[in-house]
MILUM-507691 format. One record per residue (C-alpha): x negated, y, z negated; residue number from 1. Coordinates in nm, 2 decimals, padded with zeros to 4 digits. Layout:
! residues N
X Y Z NUM
...
END
This chain:
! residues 421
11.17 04.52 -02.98 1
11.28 04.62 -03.34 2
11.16 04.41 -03.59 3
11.42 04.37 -03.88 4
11.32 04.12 -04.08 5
11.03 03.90 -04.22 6
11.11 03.57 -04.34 7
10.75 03.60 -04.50 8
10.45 03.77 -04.54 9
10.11 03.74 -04.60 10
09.94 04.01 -04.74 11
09.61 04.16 -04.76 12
09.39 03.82 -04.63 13
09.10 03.83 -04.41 14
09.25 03.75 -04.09 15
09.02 03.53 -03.84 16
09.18 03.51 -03.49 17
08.93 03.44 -03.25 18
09.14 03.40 -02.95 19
09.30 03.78 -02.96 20
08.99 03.91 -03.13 21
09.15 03.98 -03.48 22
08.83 03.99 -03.78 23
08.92 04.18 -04.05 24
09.20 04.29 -04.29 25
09.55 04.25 -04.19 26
09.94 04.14 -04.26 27
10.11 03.80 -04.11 28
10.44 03.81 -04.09 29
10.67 03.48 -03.96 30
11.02 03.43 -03.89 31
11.21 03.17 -03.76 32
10.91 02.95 -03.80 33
10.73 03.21 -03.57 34
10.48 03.44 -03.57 35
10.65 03.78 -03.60 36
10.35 04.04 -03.59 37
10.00 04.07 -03.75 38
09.81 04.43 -03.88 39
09.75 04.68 -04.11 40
10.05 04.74 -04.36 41
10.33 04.58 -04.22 42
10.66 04.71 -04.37 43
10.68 04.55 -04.69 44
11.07 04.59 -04.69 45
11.13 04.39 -04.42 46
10.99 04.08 -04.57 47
11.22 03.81 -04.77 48
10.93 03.70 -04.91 49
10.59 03.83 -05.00 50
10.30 03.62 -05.02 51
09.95 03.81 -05.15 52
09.68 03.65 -05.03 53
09.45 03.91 -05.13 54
09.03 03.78 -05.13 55
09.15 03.49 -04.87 56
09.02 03.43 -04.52 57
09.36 03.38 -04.32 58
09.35 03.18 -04.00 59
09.54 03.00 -03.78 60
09.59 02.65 -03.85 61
09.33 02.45 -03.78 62
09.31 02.16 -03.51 63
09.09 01.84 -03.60 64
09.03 01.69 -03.26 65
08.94 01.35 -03.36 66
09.06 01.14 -03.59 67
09.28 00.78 -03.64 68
09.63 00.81 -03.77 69
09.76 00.50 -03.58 70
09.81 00.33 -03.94 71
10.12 00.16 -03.87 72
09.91 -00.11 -03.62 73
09.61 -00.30 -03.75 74
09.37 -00.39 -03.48 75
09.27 -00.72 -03.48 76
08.86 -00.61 -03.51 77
08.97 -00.46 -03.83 78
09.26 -00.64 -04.05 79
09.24 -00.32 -04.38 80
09.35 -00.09 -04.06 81
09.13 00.18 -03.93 82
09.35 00.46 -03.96 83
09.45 00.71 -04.18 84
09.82 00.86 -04.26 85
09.76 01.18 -04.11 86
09.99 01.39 -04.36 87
09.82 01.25 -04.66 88
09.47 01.43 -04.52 89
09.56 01.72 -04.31 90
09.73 01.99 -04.48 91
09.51 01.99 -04.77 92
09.23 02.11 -04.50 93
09.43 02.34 -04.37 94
09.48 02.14 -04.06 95
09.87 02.15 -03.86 96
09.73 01.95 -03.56 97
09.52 01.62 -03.55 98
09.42 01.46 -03.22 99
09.40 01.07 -03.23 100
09.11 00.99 -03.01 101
09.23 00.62 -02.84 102
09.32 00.41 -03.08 103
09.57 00.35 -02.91 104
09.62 00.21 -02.58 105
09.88 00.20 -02.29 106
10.02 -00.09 -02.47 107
10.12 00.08 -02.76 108
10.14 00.42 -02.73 109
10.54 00.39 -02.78 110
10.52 00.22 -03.07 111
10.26 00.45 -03.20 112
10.49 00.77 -03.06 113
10.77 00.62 -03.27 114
10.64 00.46 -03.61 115
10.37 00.79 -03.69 116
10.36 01.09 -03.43 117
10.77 01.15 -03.47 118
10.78 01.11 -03.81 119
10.44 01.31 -03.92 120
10.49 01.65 -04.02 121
10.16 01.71 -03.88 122
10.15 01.75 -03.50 123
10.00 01.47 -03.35 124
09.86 01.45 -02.98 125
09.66 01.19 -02.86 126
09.40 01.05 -02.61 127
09.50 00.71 -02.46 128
09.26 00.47 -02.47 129
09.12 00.32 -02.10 130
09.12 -00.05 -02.30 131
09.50 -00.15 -02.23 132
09.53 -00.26 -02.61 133
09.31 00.03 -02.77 134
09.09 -00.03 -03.08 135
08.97 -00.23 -03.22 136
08.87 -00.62 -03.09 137
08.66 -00.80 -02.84 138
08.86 -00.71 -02.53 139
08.69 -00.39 -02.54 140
08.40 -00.58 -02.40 141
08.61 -00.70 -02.10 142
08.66 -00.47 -01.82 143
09.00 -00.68 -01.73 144
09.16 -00.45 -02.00 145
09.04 -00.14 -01.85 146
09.36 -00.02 -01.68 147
09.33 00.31 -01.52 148
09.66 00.32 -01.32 149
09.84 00.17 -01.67 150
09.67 00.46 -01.89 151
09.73 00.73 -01.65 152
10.10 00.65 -01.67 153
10.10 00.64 -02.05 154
09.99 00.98 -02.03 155
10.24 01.09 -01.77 156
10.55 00.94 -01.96 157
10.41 01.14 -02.27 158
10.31 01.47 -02.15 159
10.46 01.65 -02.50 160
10.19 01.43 -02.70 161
09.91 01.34 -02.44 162
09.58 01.53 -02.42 163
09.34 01.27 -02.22 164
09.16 00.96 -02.17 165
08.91 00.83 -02.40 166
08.65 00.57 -02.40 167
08.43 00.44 -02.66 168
08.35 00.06 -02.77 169
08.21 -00.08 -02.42 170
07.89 -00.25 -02.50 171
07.84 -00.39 -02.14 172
07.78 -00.72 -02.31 173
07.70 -01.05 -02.12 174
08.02 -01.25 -02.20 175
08.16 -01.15 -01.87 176
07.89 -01.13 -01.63 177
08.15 -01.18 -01.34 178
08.27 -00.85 -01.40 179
07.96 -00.73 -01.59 180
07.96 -00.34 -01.50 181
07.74 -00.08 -01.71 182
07.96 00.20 -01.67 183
08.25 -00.04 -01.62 184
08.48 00.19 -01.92 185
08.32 00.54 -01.82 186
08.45 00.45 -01.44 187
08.76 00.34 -01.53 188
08.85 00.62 -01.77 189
08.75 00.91 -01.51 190
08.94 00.73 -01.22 191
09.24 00.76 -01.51 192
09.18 01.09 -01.58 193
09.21 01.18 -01.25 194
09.51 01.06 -01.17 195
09.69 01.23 -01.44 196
09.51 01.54 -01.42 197
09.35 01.49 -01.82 198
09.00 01.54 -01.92 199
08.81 01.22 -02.01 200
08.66 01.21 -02.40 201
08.32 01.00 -02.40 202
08.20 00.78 -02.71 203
07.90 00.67 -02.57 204
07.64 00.45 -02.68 205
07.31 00.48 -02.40 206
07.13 00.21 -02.24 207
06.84 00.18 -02.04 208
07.10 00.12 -01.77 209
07.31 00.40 -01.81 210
07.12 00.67 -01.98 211
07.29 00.96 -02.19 212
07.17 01.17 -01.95 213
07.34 01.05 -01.67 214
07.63 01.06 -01.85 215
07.66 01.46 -01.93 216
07.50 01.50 -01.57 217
07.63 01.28 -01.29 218
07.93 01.10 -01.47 219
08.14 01.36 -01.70 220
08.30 01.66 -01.49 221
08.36 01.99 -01.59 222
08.64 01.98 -01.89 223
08.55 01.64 -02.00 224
08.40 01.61 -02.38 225
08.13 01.43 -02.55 226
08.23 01.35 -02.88 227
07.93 01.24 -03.14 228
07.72 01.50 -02.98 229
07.46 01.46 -03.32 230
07.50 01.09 -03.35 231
07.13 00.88 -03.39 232
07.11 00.71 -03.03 233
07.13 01.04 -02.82 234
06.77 01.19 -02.79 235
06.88 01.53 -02.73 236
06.60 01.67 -02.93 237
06.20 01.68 -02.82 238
05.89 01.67 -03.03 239
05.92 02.05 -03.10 240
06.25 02.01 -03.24 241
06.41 02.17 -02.93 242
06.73 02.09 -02.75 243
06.62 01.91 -02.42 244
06.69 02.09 -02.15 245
06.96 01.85 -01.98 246
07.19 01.93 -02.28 247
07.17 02.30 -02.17 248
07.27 02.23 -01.79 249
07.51 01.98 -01.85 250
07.70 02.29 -02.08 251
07.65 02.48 -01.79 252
07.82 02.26 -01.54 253
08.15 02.25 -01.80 254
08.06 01.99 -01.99 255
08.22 02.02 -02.39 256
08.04 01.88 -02.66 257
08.26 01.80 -02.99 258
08.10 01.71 -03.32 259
08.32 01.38 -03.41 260
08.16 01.35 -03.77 261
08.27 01.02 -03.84 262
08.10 00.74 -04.06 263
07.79 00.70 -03.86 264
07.77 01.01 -03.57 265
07.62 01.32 -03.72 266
07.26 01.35 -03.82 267
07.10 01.62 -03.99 268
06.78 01.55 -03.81 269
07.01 01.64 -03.48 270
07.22 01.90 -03.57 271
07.06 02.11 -03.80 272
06.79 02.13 -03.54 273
07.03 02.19 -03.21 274
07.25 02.48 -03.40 275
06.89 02.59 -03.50 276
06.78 02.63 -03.15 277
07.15 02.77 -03.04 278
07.33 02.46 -02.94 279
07.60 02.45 -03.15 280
07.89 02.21 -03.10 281
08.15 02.32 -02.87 282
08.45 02.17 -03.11 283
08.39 02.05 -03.46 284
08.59 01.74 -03.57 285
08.63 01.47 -03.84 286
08.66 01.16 -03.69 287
08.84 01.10 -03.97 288
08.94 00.73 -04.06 289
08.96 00.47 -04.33 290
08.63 00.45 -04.40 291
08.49 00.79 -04.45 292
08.80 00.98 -04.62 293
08.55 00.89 -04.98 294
08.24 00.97 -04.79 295
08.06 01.09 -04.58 296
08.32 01.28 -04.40 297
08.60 01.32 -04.65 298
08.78 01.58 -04.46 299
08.78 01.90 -04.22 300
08.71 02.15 -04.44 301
08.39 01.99 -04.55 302
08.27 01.92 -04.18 303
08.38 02.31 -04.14 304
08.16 02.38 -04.43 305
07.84 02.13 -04.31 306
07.88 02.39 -04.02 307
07.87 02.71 -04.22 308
07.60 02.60 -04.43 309
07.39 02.50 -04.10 310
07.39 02.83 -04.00 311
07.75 02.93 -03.82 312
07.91 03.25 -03.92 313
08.23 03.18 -04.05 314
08.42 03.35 -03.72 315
08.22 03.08 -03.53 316
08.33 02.78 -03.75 317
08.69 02.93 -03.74 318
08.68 02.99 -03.34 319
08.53 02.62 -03.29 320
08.80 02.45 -03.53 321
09.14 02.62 -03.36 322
09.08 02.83 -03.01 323
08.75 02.65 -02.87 324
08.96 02.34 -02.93 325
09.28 02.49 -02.78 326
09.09 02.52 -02.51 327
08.97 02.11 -02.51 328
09.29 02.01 -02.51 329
09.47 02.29 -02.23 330
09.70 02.34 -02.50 331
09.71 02.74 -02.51 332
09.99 02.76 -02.72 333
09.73 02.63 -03.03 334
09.52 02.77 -03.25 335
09.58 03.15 -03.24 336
09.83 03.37 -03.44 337
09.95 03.55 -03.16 338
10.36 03.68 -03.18 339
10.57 03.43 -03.07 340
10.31 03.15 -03.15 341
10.44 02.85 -03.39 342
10.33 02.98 -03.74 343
10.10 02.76 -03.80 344
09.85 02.91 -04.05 345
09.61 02.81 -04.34 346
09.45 03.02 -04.58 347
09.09 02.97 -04.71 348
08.90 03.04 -05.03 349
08.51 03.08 -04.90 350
08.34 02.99 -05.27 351
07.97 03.07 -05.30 352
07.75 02.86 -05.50 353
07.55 02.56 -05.52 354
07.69 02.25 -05.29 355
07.53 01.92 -05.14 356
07.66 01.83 -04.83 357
07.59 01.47 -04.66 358
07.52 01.28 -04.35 359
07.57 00.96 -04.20 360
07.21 00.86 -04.31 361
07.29 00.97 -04.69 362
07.04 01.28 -04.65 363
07.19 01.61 -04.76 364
07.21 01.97 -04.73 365
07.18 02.26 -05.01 366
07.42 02.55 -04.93 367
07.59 02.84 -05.05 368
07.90 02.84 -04.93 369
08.20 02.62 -04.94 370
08.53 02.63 -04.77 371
08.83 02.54 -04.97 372
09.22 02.57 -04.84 373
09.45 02.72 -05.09 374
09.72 02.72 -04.86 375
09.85 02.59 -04.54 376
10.20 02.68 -04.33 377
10.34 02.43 -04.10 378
10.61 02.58 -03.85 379
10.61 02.86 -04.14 380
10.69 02.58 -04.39 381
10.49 02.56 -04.69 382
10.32 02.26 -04.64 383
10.00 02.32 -04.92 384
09.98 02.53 -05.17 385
09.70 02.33 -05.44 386
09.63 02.72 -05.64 387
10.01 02.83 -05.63 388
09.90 03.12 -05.46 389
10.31 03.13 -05.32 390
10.43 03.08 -05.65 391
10.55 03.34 -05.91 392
10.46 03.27 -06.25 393
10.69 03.06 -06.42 394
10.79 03.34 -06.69 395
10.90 03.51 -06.35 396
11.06 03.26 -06.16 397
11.41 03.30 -06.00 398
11.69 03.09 -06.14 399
11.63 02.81 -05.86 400
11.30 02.70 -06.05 401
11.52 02.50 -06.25 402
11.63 02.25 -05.95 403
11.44 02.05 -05.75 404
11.59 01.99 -05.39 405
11.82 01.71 -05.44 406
11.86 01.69 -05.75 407
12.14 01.86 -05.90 408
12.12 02.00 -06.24 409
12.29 02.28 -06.48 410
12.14 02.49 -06.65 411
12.31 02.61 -06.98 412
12.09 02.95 -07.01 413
12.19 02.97 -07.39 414
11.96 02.66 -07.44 415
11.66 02.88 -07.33 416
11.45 02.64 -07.12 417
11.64 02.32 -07.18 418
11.81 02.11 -06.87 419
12.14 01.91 -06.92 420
12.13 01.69 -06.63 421
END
C-alpha cells in the first residue's frame, strides 16, 4: 500500500519497541489516530506535521496495570475516597492505559463504566473485584459477598473494559466463624475467573494457614498475577540474599509477578535483592491512589525509574511497562507501535544525575538516571507536552496561535501582538 500522507511525525527519537524488536533510531509516523509506519528517514514530505524529537527515547505508551481511578464512589472504609482521577496522573507519565485493580465490584461496575471509564481520556480497563461491593469496608471480611457467578458476569457484560478478577482485603478474621474459610476470597475469585475465562490478580497477605507459597504453587494457575511481589510479609528472600527457590518454579509453571508499588508494598530490602539475583518483576505498576500520588509512589515514571536505577536496562523497564503487560492483560492490541496499532505513544527524556528514590519503609536509593516524559500521544492526540517539544517558537507560530479553541477572537495584525476580543 502507498503511503500518501502523515498526519505527524516524529523524528529522530530513540525508538523502544519491545514487542517487534525495534531499539534504536527511527521515524513514527500516525494518521488517522494510527500508526502509519516506523524507520529510518521516513519521507519528510508526506508529513502535515513534523515533530523532532531528537535526544528522546520514543516508546509506545505506557500501561500502568494497577492503580484506583474509581473516584466518583467513596467506599465506606475510606470517606476522602481512595482513588485518583486517572487523567490528572497519567499522561504526565507517559501512560495511555491504566488498569483499576478491583475497586470496584459487580455492584458497581456500571456506575463506575459510566461516571469515569467513558468519560476519561485515558483508557481504562479494569479487574472486578470477587467482594460484590468492591473496596473498601468490613464486608471484605465476609465471604457472603464473595460472588463468583455475580463477578464473572460483570466481566462478561463488559468484555470492551474487563481484564480479570482480583482479590485483596480478606483477612480470614473470626467475625464469621460459620463461614470462616482461609482461602475463602482466593477460592472464590479462581472459580470466577474460570468461568469467564480471565486471569485472577492476587493481593495477598500470608498466614500460617495459607502460606505465600501455596499460593504461587498450588492456588494461582498459569496466567494469573501476584501483584506486591516486594511487599514486607512475603519471605521470598533467604539468609544469603537469594530469591527462594519456590519463586523461580512458580515463574515456571506461568505464574506473573507485577510490582504494584503502592503506599506500603515495595521494599528495597526485597527488590533490590531479587532483580539483583535475576528475578525481576514480570510487570511494573503504580498502585497508584490517593495516598501515595505525594509520596512514596508519586507516579509511573518514577516506579519506572526505581527500576532503572535497581539495575534494569532501559529496554527492560520499557518492555515490562507496555508489552510484558500487554501480555497480562491478553490485550495484544497494547503496548507496541506496530502499523495499524492505536497511536498511542510517549516520549521520554532519560536525565543523568544525582536522584533519591524511596520506599515504602522511607529508605532510599542513590541513582543516576531519571526518567522524565516530555511528551505523550493519546489516539495520536497530543495529550502532554510539559517542554513544548511540539510547539514552534512563538516568534514562529502560525496565525492560529492567536485563538484558543472556543474562543473566538480577531486579530487586527496592524496592532502587532494585541487581541481585540
Amino acid at each position: 500500500m502507498t503511503i500518501e500522507h502523515f498526519d505527524m511525525l516524529l523524528i529522530n527519537g530513540h525508538v523502544i519497541d519491545p514487542k517487534n524488536g525495534v531499539d534504536g533510531l527511527a521515524d513514527v509516523a500516525i494518521t488517522a489516530g494510527r500508526i502509519a509506519a516506523v524507520g529510518r528517514d521516513l519521507n519528510r514530505a508526506l508529513a502535515g506535521r513534523i515533530i523532532d524529537v531528537s535526544g528522546l527515547v520514543v516508546t509506545p505508551g505506557i500501561i500502568d496495570m494497577h492503580v484506583h481511578v474509581y473516584h466518583t464512589r467513596a467506599p465506606e472504609g475510606d470517606p476522602e475516597g481512595l482513588s485518583v482521577a486517572a487523567d490528572a496522573h497519567t499522561f504526565r507519565s507517559g501512560v495511555t492505559t491504566a488498569v483499576d485493580t478491583g475497586t470496584a465490584g459487580a455492584r458497581h461496575l456500571r456506575h463506575f463504566k459510566q461516571t469515569v471509564i467513558d468519560r476519561a481520556k485515558t483508557r481504562i480497563l479494569a479487574y472486578v473485584n470477587i467482594v460484590d461491593q468492591g473496596m473498601l469496608g468490613d464486608f471484605e471480611q465476609d465471604p457472603r459477598t464473595f460472588d463468583a457467578e455475580l463477578a464473572a458476569a460483570a466481566v462478561e457484560a463488559y468484555p470492551e473494559i474487563c481484564v480479570g478478577i482480583k482479590t485483596a482485603h480478606y483477612w480470614t478474621h473470626a467475625d464469621y466463624d460459620a463461614l470462616h474459610t482461609p482461602w475463602a476470597a482466593v477460592d472464590q475469585a479462581i472459580r470466577a475467573a474460570a468461568l469467564c475465562g480471565k486471569p485472577v490478580m492476587y493481593d495477598f497477605w500470608p498466614r500460617p494457614e495459607r502460606p505465600y507459597e501455596d499460593l504461587v504453587l498450588k492456588k494461582a494457575r498459569p496466567g494469573d498475577i501476584h501483584t506486591h511481589v516486594f511487599a514486607q510479609q512475603f519471605m521470598t528472600i533467604d539468609d544469603a540474599g537469594k530469591v527462594k527457590p519456590f519463586m523461580r518454579e512458580a515463574r515456571a509453571r506461568g505464574v506473573r509477578f507485577d510490582l504494584g508499588h503502592g503506599a506500603a508494598s515495595f521494599w528495597y530490602r526485597n527488590g533490590a535483592r531479587a532483580i539483583a539475583d535475576g528475578f525481576a518483576p514480570d510487570t511494573i505498576s503504580t498502585d497508584l491512589h490517593n495516598h501515595n500520588v505525594h509520596g512514596v509512589v508519586i507516579d509511573m515514571q518514577t516506579t519506572m525509574s526505581k527500576m532503572l536505577n535497581l539495575g534494569l536496562g532501559l529496554t527492560d523497564v520499557i518492555t515490562r511497562s507496555t508489552a510484558n503487560v500487554a501480555v497480562s492483560l491478553n490485550r495484544p492490541e497494547l503496548g507496541h507501535l506496530s502499523v495499524g496499532a492505536c497511536a498511542d505513544v510517549a516520549v521520554f527524556a532519560v536525565q543523568t544525575g544525582r536522584f533519591g528514590f524511596v520506599d515504602c519503609g522511607r529508605a532510599k536509593i542513590v541513582g543516576d538516571k531519571r526518567l522524565e516524559c516530555q511528551l505523550t500521544l493519546r489516539a495520536g492526540e497530543i495529550v502532554y507536552d510539559i517542554a513544548g517539544v511540539a510547539a514552534p517558537l512563538w516568534t514562529e507560530a502560525p496565525p492560529s496561535y492567536w485563538t484558543l479553541p472556543g474562543t473566538p477572537v480577531t486579530v487586527n495584525p496592524a496592532l502587532s501582538g494585541h487581541v481585540k476580543p
